[in-house]
C-alpha atoms as one frame of an Amber mdcrd trajectory, in Angstrom:
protein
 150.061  88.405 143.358 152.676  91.202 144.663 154.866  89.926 147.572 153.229
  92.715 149.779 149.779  91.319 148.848 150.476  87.586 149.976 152.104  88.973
 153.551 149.142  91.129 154.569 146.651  87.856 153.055 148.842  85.510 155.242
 149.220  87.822 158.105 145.561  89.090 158.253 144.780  85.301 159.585 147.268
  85.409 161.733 146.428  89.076 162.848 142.891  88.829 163.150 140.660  89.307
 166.285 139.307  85.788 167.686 135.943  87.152 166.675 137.409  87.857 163.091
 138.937  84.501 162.576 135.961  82.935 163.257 134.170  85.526 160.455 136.432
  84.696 158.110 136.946  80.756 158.585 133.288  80.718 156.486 134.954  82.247
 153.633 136.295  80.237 150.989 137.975  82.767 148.521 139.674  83.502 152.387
 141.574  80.129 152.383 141.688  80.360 148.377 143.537  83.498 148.765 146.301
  82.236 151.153 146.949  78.789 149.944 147.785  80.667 146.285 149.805  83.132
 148.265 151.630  80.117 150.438 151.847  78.419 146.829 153.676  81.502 145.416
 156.022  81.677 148.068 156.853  77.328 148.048 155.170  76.869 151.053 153.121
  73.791 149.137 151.838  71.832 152.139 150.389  75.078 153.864 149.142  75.960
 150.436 146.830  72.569 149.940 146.003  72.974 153.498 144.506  75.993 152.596
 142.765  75.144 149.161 141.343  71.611 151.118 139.444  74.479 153.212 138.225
  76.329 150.702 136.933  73.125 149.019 135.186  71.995 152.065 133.043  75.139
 152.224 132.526  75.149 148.113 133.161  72.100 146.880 132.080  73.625 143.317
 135.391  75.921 143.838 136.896  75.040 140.151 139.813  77.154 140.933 140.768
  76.025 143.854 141.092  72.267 142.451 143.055  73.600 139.435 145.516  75.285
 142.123 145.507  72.467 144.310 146.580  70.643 141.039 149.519  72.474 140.156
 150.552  72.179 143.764 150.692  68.401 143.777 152.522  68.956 140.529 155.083
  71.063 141.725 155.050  68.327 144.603 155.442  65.496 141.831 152.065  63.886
 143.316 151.605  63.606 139.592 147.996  61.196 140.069 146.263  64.019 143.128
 147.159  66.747 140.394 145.271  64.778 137.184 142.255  64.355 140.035 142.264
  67.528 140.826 142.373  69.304 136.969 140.327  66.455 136.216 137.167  68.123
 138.948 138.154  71.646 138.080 137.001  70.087 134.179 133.899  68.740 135.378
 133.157  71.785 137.381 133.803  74.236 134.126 134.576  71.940 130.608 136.068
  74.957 129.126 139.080  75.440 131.624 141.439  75.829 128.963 144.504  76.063
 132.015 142.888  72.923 133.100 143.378  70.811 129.957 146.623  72.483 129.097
 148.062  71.905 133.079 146.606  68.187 133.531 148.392  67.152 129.540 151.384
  68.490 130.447 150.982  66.296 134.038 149.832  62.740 131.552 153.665  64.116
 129.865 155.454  63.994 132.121 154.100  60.443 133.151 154.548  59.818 129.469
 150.991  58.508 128.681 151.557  60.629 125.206 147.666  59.947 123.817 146.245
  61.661 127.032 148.100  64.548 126.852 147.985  64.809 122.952 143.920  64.844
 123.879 144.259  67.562 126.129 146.047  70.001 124.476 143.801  69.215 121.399
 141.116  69.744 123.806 142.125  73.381 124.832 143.114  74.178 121.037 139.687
  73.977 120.066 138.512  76.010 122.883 141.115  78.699 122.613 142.933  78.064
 118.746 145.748  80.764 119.874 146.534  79.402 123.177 150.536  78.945 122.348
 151.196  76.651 125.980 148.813  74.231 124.459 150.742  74.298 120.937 154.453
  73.892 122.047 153.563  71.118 124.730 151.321  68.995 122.312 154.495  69.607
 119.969 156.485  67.829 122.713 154.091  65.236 122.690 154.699  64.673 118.865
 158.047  64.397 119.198 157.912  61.821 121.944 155.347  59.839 120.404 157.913
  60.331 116.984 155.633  61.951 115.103 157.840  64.585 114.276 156.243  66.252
 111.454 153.146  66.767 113.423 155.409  67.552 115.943 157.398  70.651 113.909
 153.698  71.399 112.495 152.545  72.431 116.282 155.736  74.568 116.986 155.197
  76.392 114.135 151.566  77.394 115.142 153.286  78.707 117.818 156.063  81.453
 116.117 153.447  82.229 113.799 151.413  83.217 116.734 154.379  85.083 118.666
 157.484  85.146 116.578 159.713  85.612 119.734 158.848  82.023 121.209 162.344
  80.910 122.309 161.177  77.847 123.663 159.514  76.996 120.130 162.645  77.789
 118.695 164.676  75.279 120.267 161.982  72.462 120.172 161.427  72.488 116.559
 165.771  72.359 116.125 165.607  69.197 118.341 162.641  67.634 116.367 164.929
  69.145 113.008 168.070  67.796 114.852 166.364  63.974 115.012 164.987  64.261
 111.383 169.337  64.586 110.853 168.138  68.054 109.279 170.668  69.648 110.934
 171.061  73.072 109.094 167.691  73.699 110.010 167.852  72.873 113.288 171.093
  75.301 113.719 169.282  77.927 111.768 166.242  77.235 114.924 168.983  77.268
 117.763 170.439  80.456 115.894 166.914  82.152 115.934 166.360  81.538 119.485
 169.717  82.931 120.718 168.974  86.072 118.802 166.393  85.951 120.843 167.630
  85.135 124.107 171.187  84.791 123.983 171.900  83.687 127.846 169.646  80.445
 126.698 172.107  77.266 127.903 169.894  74.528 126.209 170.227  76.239 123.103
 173.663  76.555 122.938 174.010  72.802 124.098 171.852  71.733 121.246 172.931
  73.712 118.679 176.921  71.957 119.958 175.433  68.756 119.246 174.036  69.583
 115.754 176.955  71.066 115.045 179.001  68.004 116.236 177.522  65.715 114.404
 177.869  68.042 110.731 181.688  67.263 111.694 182.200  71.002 112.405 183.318
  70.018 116.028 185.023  73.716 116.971 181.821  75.460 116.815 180.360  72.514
 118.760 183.095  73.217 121.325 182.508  76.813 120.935 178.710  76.173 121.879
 179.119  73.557 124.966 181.532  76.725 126.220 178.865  79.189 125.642 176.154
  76.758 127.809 178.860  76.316 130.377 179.549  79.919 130.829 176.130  80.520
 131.062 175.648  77.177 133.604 178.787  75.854 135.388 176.595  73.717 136.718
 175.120  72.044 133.382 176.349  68.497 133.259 175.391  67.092 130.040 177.275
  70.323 128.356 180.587  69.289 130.213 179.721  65.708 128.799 179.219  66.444
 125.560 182.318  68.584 125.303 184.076  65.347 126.802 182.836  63.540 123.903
 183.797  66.162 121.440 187.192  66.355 122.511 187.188  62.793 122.447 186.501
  62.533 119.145 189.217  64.982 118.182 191.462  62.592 119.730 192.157  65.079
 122.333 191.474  62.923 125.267 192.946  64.965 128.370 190.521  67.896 127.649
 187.631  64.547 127.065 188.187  63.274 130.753 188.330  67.069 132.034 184.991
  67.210 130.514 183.364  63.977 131.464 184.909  64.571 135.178 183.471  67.468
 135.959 180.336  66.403 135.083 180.525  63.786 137.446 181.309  65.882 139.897
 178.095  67.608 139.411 175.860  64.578 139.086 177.895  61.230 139.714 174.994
  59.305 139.124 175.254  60.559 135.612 175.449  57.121 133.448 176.228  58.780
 130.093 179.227  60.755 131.830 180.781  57.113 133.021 179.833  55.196 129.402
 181.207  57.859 127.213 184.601  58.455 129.674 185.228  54.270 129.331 185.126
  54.968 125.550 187.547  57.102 125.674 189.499  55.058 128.151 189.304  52.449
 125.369 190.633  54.072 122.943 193.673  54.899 125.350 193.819  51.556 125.558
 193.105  52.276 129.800 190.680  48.783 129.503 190.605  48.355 133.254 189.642
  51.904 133.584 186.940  51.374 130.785 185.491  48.224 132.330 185.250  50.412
 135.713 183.400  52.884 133.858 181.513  50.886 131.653 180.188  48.494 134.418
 178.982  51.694 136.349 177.021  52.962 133.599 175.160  49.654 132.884 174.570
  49.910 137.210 172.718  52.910 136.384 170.570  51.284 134.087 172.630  52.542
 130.947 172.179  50.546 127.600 175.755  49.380 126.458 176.503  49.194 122.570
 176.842  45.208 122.409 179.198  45.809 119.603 181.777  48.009 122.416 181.283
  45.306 124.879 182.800  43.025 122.655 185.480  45.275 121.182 186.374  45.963
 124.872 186.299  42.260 125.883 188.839  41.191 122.819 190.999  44.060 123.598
 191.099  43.741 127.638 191.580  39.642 127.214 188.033  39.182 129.530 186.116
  36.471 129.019 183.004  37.745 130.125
């Protein structure tokens, strides 16, 4: 819907005659219209206003619960959006945008077998529905079943071979398989494709990093960063790569400005108090370390203990 379009929907009710409103207050594709036009423009409580109208007049309105839904998505009321895909289903069984919308919602609340079910669900209504491929992929991959996992994103690039998202997923699932020429041959792909893509260059760094070929990693974190100043978890992992180099000015560079970005970053603090450990800063790396495990960051036990013997703690 043009921007034009959803100012003269929004503005006709606000417009309209007394005598008009009251025409018009009967009409449920009325309401429907404006909440998706209040929806388009962020306005999300104005927007389920709107779509609660239209529902009161036509409760049968499947469209107007599967908008509703992605509204209390986009509002992280993650439990009103699976209720409301979840009636849009029951209305019409083969709302493919329904099963595809409400897995990607049981995702993100990580119940993995739901969502697996609902993309399988729209599959088999619509076998060339690529959404439905890529996210059950990420489902895979969560769940560890990577093979079934790569298996899905391939559906997916045979379907459009352009899918830069697919692209990067199947180099992370190649990346945690430790197949990492593939996976850098998937990053590579998708940068051909799109090559202002941050999260590719990030990953395609770490792959990189961990083949020991740590100037193209550096190379890539610069490439996300120029593309993102604002993209934390590249300055990090430059921090780390620099560590690792032993060049540990350019590490705490790295792993500052990312906390400058996000301080409640806990991999930012853990991986700077390894490096302060290794410039033998141990009151420094207790500082940081103790943050990170505040922020609910796992410790290697193995560190702890290095750090303990080499700082003289007890405890």
């Amino acid at each position: 819907m043009t921007n034009k379009k959803e100012k003269e929907i929004i503005g006709y009710f606000t417009d309209a005659s007394p005598q008009q409103k009251q025409n018009e207050l009967r009409d449920a594709e009325t309401y429907y219209n404006r909440g998706l036009a209040y929806s388009h423009k962020g306005q999300y409580d104005q927007a389920i206003s709107d779509f609660d109208k239209a529902l009161e007049i036509n409760p049968r309105y499947a469209e107007a619960y599967y908008n509703r839904g992605n509204v209390y998505d986009e509002k992280s009321h993650l439990d009103q959006a699976i209720s409301d895909f979840t009636k849009a289903l029951e209305i019409n069984p083969r709302y493919v945008e329904a099963y595809t919308n409400r897995g990607f919602v049981y995702l993100k609340k990580s119940q993995l077998d739901q969502a697996i079910s609902d993309f399988t669900r729209a599959l088999e209504i619509n076998p060339k529905y690529m959404e439905a491929y890529n996210n059950r992929g990420i489902a895979y991959a969560k769940k560890g079943q990577l093979d079934q996992a790569i298996s899905d994103y391939t559906e997916v690039l045979e379907i459009n071979p352009r899918y830069v998202e697919a692209y990067n997923n199947r180099g992370i699932v190649y990346a945690k398989k430790g197949q990492y020429d593939q996976a850098i041959s998937d990053y590579t792909k998708a940068l051909e494709i799109n090559p202002r893509h941050a999260e590719t260059y990030n990953n395609r760094g770490l792959a990189y990093d961990e083949k020991g070929q740590t100037d193209q990693a550096l190379s890539d974190f610069t490439q996300a960063l120029e593309i993102n100043p604002r993209y934390a978890e590249a300055y990090t992992n430059q921090g780390i790569t620099y560590a690792k180099k032993g060049q540990y000015d350019q590490a705490f560079l790295g792993f500052n400005r990312a906390l400058e970005i996000n301080p409640k970053y806990a991999a930012a603090y853990y991986n700077r108090g390894i490096a302060y450990y290794f410039k033998r800063e141990y009151e420094k790396s207790w500082e940081d370390v103790e943050k990170a495990q505040s922020l609910a960051c796992q410790i290697n036990p193995k560190f702890l203990e290095e750090l303990r013997k080499a700082s003289g703690r007890q405890n």
